[in-house]
N, CA, C and O of each residue as an XYZ file, in Angstrom:
164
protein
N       0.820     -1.197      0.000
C       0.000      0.000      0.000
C       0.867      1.267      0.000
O       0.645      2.062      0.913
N       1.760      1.550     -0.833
C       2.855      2.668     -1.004
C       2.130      3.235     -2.080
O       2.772      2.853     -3.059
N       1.292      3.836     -2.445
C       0.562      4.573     -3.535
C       1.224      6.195     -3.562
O       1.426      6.740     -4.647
N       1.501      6.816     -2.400
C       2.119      8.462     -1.950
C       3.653      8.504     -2.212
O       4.192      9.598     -2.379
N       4.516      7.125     -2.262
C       5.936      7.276     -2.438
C       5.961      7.218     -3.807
O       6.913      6.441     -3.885
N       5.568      7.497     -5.304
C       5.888      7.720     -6.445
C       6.844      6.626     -6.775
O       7.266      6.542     -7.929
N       7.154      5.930     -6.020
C       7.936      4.394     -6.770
C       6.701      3.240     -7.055
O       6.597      2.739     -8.174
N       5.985      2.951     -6.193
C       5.100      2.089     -5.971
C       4.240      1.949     -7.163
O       4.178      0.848     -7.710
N       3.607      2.898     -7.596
C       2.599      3.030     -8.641
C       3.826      2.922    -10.291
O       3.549      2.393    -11.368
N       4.854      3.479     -9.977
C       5.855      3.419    -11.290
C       5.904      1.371    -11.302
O       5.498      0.667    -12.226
N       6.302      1.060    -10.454
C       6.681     -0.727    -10.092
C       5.595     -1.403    -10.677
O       5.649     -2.085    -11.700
N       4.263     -1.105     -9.735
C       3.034     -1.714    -10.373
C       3.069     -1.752    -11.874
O       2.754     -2.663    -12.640
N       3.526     -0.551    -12.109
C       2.719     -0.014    -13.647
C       3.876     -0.811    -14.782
O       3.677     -0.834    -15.996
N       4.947     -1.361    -14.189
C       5.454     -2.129    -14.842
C       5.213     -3.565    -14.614
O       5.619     -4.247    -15.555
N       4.753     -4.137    -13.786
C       4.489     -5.822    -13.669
C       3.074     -5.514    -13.834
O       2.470     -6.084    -12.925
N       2.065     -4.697    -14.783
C       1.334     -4.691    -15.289
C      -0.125     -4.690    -14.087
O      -1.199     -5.247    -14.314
N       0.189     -3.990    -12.952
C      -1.044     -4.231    -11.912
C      -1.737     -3.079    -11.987
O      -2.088     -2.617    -10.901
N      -2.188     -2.180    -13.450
C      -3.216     -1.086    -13.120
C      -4.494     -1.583    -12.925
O      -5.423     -1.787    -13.706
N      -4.369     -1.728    -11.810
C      -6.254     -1.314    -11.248
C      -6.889     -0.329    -10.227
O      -8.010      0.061     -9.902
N      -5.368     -0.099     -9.834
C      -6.316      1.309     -8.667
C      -5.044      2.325     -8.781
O      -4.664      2.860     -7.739
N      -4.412      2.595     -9.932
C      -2.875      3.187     -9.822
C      -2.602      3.341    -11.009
O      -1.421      3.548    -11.288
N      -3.443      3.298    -11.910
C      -2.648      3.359    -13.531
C      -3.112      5.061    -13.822
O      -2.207      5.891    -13.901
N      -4.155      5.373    -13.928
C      -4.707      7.132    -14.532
C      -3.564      7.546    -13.617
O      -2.423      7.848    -13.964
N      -4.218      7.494    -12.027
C      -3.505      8.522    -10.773
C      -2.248      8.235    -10.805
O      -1.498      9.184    -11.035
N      -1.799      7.247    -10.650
C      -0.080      7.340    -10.802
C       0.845      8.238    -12.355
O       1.750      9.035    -12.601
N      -0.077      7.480    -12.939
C       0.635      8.271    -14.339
C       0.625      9.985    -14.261
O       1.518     10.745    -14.636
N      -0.630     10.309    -13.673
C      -0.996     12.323    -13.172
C       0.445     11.738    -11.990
O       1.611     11.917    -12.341
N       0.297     11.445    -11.404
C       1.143     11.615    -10.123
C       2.618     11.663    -10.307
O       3.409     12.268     -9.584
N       3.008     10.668    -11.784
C       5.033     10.896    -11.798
C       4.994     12.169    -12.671
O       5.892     13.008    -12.595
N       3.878     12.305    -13.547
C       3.724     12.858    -14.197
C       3.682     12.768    -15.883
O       3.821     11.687    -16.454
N       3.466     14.081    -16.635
C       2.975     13.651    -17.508
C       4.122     12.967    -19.128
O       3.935     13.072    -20.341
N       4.917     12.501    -18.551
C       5.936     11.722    -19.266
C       5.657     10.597    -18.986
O       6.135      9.893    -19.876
N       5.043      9.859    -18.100
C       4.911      8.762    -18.177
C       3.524      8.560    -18.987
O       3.581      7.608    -19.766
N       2.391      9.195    -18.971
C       0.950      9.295    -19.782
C       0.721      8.476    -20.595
O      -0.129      7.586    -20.635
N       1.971      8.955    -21.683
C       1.561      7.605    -22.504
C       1.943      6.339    -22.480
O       1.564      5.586    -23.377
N       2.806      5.861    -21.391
C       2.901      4.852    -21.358
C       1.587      4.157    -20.678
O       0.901      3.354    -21.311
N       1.276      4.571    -19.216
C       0.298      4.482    -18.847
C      -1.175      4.248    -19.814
O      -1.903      3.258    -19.747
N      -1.352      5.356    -20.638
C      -2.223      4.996    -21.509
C      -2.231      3.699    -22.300
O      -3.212      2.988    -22.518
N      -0.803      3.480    -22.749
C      -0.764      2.262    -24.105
C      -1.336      0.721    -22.743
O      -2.008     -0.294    -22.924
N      -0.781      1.178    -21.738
C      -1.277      0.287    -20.343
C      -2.272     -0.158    -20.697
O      -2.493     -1.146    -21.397
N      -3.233      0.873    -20.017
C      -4.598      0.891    -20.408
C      -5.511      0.482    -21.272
O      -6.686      0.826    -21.138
């Protein structure tokens, strides 16, 4: 449950676990990650 330390949601978003962390994390490292996040999605 590390969602506020900006590593956590980057980690997830690579072993593919967006379900409560993919939109908000991607706004949250910011918007360089977006489209990756998006192609996620």
């Amino acid at each position: 449950m590390e969602r506020e330390t900006g590593g956590a949601p980057l980690a997830q978003l690579m072993l593919g676990r967006t379900e409560d962390g993919g939109a908000f994390g991607g706004l949250r490292l910011g918007e360089s990650f977006n489209p990756i996040i998006r192609g996620h999605l």
